[in-house]
C-alpha positions as CSV (number, residue, x, y, z in Angstrom):
1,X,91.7,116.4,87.2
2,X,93.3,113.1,86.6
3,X,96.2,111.8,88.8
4,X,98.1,111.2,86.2
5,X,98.3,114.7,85.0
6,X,98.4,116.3,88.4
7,X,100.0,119.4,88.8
8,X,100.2,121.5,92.0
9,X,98.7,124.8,92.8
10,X,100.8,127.6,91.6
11,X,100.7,128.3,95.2
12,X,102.5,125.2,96.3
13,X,105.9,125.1,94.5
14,X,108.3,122.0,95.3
15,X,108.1,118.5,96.6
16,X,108.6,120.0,99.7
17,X,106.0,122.6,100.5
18,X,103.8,119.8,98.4
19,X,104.6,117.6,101.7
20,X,104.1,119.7,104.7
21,X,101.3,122.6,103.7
22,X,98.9,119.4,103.2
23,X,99.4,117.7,105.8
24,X,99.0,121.1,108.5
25,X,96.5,123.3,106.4
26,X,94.8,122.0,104.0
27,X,90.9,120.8,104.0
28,X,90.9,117.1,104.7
29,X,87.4,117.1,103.2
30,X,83.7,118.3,102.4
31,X,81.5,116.6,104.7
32,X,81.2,116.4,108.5
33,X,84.4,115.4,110.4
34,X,84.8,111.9,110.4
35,X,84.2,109.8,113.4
36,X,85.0,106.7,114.3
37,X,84.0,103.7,116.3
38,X,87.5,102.0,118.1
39,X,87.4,98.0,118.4
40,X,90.8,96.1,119.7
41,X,92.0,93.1,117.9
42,X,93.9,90.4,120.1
43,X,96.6,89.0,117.5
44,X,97.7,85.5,117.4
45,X,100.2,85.9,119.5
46,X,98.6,87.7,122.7
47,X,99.1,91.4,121.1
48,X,96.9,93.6,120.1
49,X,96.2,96.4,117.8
50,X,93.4,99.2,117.6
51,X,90.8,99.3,114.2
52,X,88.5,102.5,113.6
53,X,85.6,102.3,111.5
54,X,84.0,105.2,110.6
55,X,80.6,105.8,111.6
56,X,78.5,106.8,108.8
57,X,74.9,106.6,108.5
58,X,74.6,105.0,104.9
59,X,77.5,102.6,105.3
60,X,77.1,101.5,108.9
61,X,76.6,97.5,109.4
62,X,76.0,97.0,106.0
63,X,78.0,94.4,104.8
64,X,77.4,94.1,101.1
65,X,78.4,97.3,100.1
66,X,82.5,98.2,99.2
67,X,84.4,97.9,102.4
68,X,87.6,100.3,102.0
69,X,90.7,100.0,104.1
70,X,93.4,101.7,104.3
71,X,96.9,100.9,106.2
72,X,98.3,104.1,107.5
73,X,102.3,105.2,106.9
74,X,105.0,105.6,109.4
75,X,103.5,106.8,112.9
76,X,100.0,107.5,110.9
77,X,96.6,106.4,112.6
78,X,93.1,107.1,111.9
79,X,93.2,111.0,112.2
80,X,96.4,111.4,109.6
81,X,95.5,114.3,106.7
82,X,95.5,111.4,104.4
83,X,92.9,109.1,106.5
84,X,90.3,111.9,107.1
85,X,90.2,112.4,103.2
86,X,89.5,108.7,102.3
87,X,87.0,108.4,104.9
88,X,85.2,111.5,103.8
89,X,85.5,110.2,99.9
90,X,84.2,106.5,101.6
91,X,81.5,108.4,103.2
92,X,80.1,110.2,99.9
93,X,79.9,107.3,98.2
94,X,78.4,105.1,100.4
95,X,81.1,102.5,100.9
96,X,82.4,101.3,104.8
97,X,85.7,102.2,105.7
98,X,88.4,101.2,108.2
99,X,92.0,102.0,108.9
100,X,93.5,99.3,111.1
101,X,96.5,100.5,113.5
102,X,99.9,99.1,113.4
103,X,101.5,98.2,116.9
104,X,101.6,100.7,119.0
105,X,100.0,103.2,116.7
106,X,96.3,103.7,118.0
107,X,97.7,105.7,121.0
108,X,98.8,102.6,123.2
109,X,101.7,100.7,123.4
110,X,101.3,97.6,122.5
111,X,102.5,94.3,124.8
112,X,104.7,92.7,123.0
113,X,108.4,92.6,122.0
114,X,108.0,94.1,118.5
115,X,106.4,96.7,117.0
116,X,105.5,97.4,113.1
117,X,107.7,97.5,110.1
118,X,107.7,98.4,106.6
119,X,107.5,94.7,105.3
120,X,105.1,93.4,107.7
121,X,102.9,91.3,105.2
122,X,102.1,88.9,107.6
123,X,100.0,91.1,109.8
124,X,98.3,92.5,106.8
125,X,97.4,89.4,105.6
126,X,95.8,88.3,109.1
127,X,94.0,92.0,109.3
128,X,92.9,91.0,106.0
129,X,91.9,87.6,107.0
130,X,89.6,89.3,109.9
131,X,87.9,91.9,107.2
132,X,87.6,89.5,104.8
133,X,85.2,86.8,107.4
134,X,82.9,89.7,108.2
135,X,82.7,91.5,105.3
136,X,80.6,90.1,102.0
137,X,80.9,93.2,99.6
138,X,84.1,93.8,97.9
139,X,87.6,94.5,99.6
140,X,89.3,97.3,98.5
141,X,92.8,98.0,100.0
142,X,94.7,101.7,100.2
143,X,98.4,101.6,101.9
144,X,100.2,105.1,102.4
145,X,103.7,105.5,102.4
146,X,104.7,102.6,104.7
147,X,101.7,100.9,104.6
148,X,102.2,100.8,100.9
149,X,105.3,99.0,100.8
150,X,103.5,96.3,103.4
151,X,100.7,96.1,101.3
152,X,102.2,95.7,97.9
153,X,104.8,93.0,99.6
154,X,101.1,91.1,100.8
155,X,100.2,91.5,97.3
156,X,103.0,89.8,95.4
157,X,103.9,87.7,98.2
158,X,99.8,86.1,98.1
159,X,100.4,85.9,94.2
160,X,96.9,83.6,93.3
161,X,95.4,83.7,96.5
162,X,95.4,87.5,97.4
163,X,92.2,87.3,95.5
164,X,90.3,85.5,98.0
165,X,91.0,88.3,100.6
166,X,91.1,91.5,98.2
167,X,89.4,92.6,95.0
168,X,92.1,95.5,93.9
169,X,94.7,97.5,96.0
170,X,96.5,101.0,95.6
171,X,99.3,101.9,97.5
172,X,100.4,105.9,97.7
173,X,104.3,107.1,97.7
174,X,105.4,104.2,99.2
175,X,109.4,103.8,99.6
176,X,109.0,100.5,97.7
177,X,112.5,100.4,97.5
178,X,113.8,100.7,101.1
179,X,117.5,101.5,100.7
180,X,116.8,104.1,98.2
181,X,114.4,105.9,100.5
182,X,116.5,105.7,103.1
183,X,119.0,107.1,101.8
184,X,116.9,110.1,100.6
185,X,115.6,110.8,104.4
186,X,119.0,111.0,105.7
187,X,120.6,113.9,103.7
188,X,119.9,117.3,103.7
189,X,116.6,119.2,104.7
190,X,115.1,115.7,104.6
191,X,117.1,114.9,108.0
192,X,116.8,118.6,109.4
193,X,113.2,118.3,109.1
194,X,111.8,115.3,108.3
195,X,114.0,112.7,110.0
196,X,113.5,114.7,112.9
197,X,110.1,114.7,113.1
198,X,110.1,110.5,113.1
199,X,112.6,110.2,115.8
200,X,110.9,112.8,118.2
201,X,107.6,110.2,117.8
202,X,109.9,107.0,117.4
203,X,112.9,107.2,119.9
204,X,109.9,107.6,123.0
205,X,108.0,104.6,121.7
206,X,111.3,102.4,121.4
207,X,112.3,103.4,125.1
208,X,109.0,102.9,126.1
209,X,109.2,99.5,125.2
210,X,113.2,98.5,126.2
211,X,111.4,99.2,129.5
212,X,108.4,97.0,128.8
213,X,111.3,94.1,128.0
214,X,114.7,95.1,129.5
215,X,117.3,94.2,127.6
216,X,115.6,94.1,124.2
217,X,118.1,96.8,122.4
218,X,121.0,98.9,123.5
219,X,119.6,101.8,125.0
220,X,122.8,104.2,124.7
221,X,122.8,103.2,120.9
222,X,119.4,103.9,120.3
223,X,120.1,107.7,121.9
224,X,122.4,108.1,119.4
225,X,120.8,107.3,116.8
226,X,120.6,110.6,114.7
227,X,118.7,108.8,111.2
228,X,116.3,106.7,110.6
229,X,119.4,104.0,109.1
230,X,120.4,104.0,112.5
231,X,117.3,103.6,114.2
232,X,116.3,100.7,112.1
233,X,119.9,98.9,112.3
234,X,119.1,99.2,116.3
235,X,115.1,98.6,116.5
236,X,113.1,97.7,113.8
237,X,115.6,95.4,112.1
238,X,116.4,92.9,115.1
239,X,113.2,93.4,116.5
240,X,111.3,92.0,113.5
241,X,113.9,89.1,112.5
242,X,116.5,90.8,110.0
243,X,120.1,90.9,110.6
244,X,120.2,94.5,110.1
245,X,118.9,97.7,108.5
246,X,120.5,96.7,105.1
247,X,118.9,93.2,105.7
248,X,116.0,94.5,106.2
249,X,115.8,96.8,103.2
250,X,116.5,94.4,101.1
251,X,114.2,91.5,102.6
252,X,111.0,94.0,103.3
253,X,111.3,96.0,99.6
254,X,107.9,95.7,97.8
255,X,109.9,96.4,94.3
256,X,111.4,93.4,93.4
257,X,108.1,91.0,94.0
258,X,105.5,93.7,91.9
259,X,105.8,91.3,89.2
260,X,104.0,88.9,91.7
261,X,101.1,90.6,92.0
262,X,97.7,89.1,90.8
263,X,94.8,91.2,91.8
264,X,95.1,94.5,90.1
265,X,97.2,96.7,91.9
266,X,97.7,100.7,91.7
267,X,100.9,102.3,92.6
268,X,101.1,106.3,92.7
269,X,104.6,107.6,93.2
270,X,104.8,111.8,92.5
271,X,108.4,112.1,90.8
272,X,108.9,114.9,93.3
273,X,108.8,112.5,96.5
274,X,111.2,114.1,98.8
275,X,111.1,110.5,100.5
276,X,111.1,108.6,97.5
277,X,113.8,109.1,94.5
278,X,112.1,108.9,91.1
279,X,115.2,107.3,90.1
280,X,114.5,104.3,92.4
281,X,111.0,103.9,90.8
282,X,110.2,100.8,88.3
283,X,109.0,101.0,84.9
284,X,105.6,99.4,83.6
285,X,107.7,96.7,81.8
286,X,109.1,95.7,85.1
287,X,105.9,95.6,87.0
288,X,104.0,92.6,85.1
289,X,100.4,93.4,84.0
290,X,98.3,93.4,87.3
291,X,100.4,96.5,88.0
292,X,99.4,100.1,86.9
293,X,102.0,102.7,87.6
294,X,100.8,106.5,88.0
295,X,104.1,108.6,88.5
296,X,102.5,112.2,88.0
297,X,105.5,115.1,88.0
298,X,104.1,116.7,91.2
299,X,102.4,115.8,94.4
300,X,105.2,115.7,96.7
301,X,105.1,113.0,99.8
302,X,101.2,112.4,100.2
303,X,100.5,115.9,99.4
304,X,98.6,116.1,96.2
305,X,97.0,119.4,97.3
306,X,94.6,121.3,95.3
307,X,92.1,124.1,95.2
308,X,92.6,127.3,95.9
309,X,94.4,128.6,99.4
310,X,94.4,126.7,102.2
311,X,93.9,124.0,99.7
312,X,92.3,120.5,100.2
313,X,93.7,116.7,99.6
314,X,90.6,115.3,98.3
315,X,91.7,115.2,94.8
316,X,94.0,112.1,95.6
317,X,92.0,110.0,97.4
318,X,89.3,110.5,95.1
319,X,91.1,109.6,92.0
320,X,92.6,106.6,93.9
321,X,88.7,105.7,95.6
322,X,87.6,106.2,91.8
323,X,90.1,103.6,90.1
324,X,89.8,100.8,92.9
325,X,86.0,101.4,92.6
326,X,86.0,100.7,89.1
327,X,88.0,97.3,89.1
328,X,84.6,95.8,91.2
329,X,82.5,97.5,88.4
330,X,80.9,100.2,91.1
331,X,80.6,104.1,89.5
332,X,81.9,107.2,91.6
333,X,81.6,110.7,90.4
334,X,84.5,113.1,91.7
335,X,83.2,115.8,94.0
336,X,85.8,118.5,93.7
337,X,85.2,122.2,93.9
């Protein structure tokens, strides 16, 4: 099935249930689990952050085959529905794959006085920078949701050198335009459910570090906070430099620098995004020519489930795996039931 043409399983109705069965039930692949082996990066400036690669027998400290890496969404890591099925696709076709941790998202808070952010090019290009050194096949590059926006704000922010550091990179329903996904979070069952969800992870890590650096945000503001507008106007925003959530939106979007981009660059959006509006998306003529656009009708938030009940999310992954694949010149046969 191409993505392009996706359609759900009749079984799987709505952006919605297109969201959440994935991500709970469904098969996150056709091989063995994957595992990984954990090394800790210190960053330039006295940080750190946690990078799994996954152990597999016919990729393992081989260098000169296709390294895959893939920068997780919002409070993701290495064991997200989404992860598991890249690594298994990397696995089955023999290429090496790693998913490098934001701050604070390996399972340890990190030391310093920030944390991660949605336009945090900077730290993709250093993890980059690190692959890149130790790595002599080709560098493909996957960012979900979050990770998305980061890395397609690398991407066009790089222009003529991201070459030297990638080959090709996707990115999957990422909010590239901030406001407009913000905006979509906060209203309705979004907020019942999925805003929720993010502060129950997000509001413990953010207190966990006020006490690591006293003083750092208002705490009785942060309680308060009942979206993820207000969380970011309190944390994320000042923490990382911007004068506030709208600041930040509008600094960190990856939308207005697409036409940056020069290394080709895949971006899959699914017009029934609960996160992401179709009506915020851009259109191939806005994108410059580097930029492919796949905006299938269904999929919902990194759903993209298929099969028959409970379902799997390989078919994503594999379509993306596929098309970075074939911008090096390597083959890959799909291996869906």
């Amino acid at each position: 099935m191409l993505l392009l043409d996706y359609r759900a399983p009749w079984w799987l109705p709505g952006g919605n249930l297109q969201t959440i069965w994935p991500a709970l039930y469904a098969r996150r692949g056709f091989g063995e689990h994957p595992q990984y082996r954990r090394e800790r990066w210190v960053t330039p400036d006295g940080d750190f952050l946690d990078v799994d690669w996954l152990v597999d027998s016919t990729s393992s400290g081989r260098t000169n085959v296709p390294l895959l890496v893939l920068f997780h969404g919002l409070e993701g890591s290495s064991r997200s529905h989404y992860a598991e099925a890249f690594a298994d696709f990397a696995a089955e076709h023999g290429a090496a794959f790693v998913v490098p941790h934001f701050r604070g998202c390996g399972g340890e808070l990190n030391r310093g006085p920030r944390a991660y952010h949605s336009g945090d090019y900077e730290e993709i290009a250093w993890i980059l920078s690190r692959l890149r050194a130790q790595h002599q096949g080709p560098v493909l590059v996957v960012g979900v949701s979050l990770g998305g926006n980061a890395l397609l704000r690398w991407a066009g922010e790089a222009g003529d050198e991201a070459g030297r550091l990638a080959d090709a990179v996707a990115s999957v329903c990422s909010p590239i335009d901030l406001a407009a996904g913000s905006q979509a979070i906060g209203r309705g069952f979004n907020r019942l459910v999925y805003t929720t969800m993010f502060l129950r992870s997000m509001k413990p890590k953010a207190l966990a570090k006020l006490k690591q650096h006293p003083g750092l945000f208002d705490q009785a503001r942060l309680m308060a906070a009942r979206d993820l507008y207000e969380f970011d106007d309190i944390f994320t925003a000042p923490l990382h430099g911007f004068r506030s959530a709208d600041d930040y939106y509008a600094r960190a979007s990856a939308k207005p620098h697409l036409h940056r981009i020069r290394i080709p660059a895949l971006v899959l959006n699914a017009l029934n995004d609960p996160f992401v509006p179709a009506s915020s998306l851009p259109a191939q003529n806005e994108v410059g020519t580097f930029v492919t656009l796949w905006q299938p009708r269904e999929g919902g938030h990194v759903g993209f489930p298929d099969g028959s009940l409970p379902g799997h999310v390989r078919t994503m992954p594999s379509e993306i795996g596929r098309w970075l694949l074939g911008r090096v010149g390597v083959g890959a046969c799909a291996h869906l039931p």
